[in-house]
C-alpha positions as protocol buffer text, in pm:
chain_id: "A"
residue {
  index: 1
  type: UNK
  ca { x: 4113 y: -3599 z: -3187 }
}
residue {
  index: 2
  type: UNK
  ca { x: 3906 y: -3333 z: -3336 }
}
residue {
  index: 3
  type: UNK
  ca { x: 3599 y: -3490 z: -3286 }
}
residue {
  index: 4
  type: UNK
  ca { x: 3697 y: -3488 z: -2884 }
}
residue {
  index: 5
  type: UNK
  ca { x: 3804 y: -3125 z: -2935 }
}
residue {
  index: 6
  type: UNK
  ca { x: 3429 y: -3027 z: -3082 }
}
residue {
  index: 7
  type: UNK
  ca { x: 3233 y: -3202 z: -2817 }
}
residue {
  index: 8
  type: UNK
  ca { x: 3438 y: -3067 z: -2512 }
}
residue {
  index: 9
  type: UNK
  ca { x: 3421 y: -2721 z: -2683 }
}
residue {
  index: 10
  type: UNK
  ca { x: 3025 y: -2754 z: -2742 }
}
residue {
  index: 11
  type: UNK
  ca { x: 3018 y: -2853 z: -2338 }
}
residue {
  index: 12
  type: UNK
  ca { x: 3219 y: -2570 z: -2245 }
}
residue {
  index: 13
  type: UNK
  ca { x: 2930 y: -2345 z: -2457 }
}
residue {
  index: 14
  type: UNK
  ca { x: 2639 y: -2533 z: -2270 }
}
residue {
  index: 15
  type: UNK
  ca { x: 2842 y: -2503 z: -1966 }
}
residue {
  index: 16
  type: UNK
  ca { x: 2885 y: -2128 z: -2014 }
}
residue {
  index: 17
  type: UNK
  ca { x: 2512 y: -2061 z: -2126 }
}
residue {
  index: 18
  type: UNK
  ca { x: 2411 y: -2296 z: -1789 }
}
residue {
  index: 19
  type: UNK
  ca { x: 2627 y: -2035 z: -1595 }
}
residue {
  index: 20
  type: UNK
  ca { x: 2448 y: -1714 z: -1713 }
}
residue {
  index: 21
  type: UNK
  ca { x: 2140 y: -1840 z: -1605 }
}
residue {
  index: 22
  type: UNK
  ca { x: 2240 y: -1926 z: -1288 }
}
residue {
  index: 23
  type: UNK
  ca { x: 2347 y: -1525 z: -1225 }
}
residue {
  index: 24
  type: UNK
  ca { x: 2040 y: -1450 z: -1375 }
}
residue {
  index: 25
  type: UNK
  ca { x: 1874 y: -1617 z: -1124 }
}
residue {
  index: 26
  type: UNK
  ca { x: 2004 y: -1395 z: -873 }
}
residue {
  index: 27
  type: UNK
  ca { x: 1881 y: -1070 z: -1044 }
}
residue {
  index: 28
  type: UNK
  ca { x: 1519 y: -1179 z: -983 }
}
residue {
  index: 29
  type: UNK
  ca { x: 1333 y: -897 z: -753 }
}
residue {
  index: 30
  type: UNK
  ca { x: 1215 y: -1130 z: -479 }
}
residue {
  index: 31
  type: UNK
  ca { x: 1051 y: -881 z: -239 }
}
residue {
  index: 32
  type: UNK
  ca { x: 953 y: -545 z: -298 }
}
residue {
  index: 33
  type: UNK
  ca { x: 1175 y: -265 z: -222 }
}
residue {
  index: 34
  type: UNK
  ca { x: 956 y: -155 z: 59 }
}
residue {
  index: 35
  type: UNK
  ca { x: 1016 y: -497 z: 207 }
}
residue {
  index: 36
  type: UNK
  ca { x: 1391 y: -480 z: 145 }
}
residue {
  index: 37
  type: UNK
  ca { x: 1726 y: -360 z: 314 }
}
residue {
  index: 38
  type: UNK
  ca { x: 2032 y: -283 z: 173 }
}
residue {
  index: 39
  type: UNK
  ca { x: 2255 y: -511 z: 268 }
}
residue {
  index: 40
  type: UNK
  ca { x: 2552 y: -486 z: 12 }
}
residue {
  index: 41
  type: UNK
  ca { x: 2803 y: -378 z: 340 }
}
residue {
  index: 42
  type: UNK
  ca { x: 2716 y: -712 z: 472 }
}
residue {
  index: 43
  type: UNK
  ca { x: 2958 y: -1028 z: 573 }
}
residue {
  index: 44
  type: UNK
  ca { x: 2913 y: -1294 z: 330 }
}
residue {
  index: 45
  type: UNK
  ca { x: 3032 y: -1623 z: 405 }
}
residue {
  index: 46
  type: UNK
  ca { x: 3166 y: -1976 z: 217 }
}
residue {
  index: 47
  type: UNK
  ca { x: 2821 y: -2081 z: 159 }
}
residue {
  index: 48
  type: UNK
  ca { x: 2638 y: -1750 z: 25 }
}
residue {
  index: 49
  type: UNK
  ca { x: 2472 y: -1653 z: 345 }
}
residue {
  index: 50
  type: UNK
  ca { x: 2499 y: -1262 z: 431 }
}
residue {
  index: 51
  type: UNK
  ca { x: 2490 y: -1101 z: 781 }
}
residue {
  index: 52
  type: UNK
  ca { x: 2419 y: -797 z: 832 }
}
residue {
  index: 53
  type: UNK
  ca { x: 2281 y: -572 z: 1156 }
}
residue {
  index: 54
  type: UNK
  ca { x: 2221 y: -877 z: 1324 }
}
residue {
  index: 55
  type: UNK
  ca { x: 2062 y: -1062 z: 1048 }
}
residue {
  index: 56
  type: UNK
  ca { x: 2123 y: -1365 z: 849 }
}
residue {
  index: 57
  type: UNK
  ca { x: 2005 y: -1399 z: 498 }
}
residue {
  index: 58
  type: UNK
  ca { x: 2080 y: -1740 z: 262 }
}
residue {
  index: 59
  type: UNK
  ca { x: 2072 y: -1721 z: -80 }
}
residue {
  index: 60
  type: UNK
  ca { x: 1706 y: -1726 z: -136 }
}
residue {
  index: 61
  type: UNK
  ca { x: 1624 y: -1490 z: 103 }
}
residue {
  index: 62
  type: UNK
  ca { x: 1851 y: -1160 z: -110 }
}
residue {
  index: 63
  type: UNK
  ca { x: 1873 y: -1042 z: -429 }
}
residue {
  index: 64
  type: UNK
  ca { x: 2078 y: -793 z: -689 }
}
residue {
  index: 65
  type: UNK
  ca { x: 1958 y: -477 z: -825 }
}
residue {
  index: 66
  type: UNK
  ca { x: 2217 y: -329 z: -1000 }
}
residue {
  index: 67
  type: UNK
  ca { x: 2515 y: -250 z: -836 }
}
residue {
  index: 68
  type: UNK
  ca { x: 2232 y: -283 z: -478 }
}
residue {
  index: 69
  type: UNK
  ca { x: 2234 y: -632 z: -281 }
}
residue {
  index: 70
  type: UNK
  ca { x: 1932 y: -612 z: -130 }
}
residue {
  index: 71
  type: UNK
  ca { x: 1788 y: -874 z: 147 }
}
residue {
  index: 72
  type: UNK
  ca { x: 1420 y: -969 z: 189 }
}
residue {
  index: 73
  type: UNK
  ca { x: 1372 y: -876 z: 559 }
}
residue {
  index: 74
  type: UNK
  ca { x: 1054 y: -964 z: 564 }
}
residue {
  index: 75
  type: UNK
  ca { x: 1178 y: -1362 z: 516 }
}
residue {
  index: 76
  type: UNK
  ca { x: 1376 y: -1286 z: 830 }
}
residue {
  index: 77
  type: UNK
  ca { x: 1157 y: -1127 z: 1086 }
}
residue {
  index: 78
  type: UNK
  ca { x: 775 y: -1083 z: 1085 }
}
residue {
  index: 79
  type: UNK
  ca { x: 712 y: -694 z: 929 }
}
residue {
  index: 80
  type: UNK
  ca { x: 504 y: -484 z: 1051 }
}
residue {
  index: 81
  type: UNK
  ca { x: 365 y: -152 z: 880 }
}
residue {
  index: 82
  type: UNK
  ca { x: 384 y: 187 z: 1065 }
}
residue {
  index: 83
  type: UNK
  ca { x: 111 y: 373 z: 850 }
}
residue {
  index: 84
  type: UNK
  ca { x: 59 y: 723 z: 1015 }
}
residue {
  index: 85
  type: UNK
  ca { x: 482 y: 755 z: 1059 }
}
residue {
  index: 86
  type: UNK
  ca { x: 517 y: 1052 z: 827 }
}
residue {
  index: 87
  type: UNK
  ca { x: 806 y: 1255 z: 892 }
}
residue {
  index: 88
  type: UNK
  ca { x: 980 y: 977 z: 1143 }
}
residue {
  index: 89
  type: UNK
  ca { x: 1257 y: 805 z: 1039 }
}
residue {
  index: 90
  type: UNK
  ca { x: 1361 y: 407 z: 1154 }
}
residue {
  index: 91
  type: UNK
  ca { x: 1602 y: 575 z: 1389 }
}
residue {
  index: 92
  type: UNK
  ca { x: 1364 y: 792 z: 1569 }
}
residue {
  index: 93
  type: UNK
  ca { x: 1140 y: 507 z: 1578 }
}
residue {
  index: 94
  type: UNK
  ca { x: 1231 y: 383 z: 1887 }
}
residue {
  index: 95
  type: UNK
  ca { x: 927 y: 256 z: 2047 }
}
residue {
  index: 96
  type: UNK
  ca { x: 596 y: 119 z: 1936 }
}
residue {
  index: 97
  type: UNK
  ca { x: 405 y: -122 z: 2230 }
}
residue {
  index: 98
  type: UNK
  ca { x: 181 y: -354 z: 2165 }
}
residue {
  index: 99
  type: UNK
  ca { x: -51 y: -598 z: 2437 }
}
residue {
  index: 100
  type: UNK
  ca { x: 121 y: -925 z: 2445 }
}
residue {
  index: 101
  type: UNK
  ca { x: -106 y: -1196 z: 2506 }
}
residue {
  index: 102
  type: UNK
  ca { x: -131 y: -1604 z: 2621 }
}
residue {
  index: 103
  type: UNK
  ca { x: -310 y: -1847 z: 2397 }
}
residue {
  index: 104
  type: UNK
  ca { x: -649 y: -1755 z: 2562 }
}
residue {
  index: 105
  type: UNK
  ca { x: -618 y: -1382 z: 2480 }
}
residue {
  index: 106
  type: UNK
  ca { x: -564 y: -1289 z: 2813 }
}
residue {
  index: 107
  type: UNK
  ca { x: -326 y: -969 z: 2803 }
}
residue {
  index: 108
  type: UNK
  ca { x: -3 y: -1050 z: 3014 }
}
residue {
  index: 109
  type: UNK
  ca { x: 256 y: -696 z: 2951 }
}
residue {
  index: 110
  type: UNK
  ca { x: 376 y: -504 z: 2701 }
}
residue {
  index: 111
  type: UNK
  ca { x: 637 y: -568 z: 2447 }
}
residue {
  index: 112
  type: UNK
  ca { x: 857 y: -266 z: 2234 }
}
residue {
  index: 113
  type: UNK
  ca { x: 839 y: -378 z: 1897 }
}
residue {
  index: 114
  type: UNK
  ca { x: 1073 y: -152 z: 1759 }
}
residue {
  index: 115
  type: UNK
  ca { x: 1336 y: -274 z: 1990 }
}
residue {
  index: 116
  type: UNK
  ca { x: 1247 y: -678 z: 1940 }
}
residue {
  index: 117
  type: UNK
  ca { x: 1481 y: -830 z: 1700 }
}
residue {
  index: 118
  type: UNK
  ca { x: 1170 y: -1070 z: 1585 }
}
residue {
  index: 119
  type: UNK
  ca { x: 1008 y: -744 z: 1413 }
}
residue {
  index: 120
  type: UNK
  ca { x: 1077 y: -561 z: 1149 }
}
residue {
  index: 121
  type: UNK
  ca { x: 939 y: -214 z: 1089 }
}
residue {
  index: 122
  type: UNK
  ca { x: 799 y: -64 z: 778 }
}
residue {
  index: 123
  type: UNK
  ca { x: 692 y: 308 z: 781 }
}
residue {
  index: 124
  type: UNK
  ca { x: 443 y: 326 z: 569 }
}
residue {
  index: 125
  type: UNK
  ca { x: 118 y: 190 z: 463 }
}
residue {
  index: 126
  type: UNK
  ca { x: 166 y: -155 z: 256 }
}
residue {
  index: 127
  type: UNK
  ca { x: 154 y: -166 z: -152 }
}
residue {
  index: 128
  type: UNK
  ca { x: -105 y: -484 z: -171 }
}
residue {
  index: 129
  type: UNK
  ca { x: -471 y: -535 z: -291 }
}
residue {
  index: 130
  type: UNK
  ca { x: -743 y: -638 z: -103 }
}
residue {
  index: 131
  type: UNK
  ca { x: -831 y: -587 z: 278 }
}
residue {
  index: 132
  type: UNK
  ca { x: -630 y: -513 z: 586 }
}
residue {
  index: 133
  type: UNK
  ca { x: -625 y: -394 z: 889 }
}
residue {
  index: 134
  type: UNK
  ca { x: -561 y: -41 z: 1060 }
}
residue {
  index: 135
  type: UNK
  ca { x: -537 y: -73 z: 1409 }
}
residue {
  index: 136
  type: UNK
  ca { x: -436 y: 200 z: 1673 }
}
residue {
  index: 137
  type: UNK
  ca { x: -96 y: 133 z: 1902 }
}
residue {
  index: 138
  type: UNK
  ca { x: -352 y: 46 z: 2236 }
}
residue {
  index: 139
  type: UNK
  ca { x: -546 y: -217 z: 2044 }
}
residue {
  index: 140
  type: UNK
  ca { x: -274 y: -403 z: 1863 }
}
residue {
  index: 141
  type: UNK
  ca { x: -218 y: -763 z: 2036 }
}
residue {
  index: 142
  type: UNK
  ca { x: 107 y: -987 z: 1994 }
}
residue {
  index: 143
  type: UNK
  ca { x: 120 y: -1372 z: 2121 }
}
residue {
  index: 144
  type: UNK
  ca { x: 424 y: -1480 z: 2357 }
}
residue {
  index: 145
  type: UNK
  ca { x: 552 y: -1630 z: 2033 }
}
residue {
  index: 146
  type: UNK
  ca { x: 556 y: -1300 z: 1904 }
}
residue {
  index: 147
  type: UNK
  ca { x: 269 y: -1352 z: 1646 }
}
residue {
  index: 148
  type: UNK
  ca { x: 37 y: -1074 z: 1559 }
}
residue {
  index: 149
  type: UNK
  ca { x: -350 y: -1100 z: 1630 }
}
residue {
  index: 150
  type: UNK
  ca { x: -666 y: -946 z: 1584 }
}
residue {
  index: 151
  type: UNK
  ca { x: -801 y: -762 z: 1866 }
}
residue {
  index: 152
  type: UNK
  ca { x: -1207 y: -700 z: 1882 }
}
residue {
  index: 153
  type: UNK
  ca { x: -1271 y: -357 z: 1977 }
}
């Protein structure tokens, strides 16, 4: 009897110490805060997914920090970084063309971006090494698909 008492106690400790990790896990930062909304007023249903302004985020797509759920938008919808935006706000944002294009790079309209639910909006330049690209609002090309491409000038 005791010895049945010890070993369900010292699987009730691994049990418990198995646990912890697992909320841990969900304190890991896993986008930047630039890349991140607050989504802590969102709906969150039986199996962990969160919606919230129109967007659904599983469980590996948001984090904690602190007391902040945040979701990784940028998992969601394809970002794109409004650099010379100082002194606008995502609500005065309202439009922001680009040239949307076929597969042959023939230019077939224009598209709002900040009014397509497939983009996201960042104002601000990005916080990342290495090279990219500044390109004014007439030379910016999207594909039907809505996938951003180069444009030679």
């Amino acid at each position: 009897m005791l010895y049945k008492l010890h070993s369900r106690v010292r699987l009730l400790k691994w049990f418990a110490v198995l646990l912890l990790y697992c909320v841990e896990a969900n304190n890991v930062q896993l986008c930047s805060e630039q890349e991140s909304v607050d989504i802590t007023n969102g709906t969150m249903d039986s199996d962990g997914n969160i919606d919230y302004n129109e967007v659904r985020y599983n469980a590996s797509q948001y984090f904690h920090d602190g007391n902040v759920r945040r979701g990784c938008i940028c998992l969601v919808r394809q970002c794109i970084h409004v650099c010379k935006a100082h002194n606008i706000t995502r609500v005065e944002m309202t439009k922001l063309y680009a040239n949307v294009a076929d597969a042959s790079g023939k230019i077939s309209g224009k598209i709002n971006l900040a009014a397509d639910n497939r983009f996201h909006l960042i104002l601000g330049e990005p916080h990342c090494e290495g090279d990219w690209s500044l390109q004014e609002q007439v030379h910016v090309n999207i594909t039907s698909v809505g996938i951003l491409c180069e444009v030679s000038t």
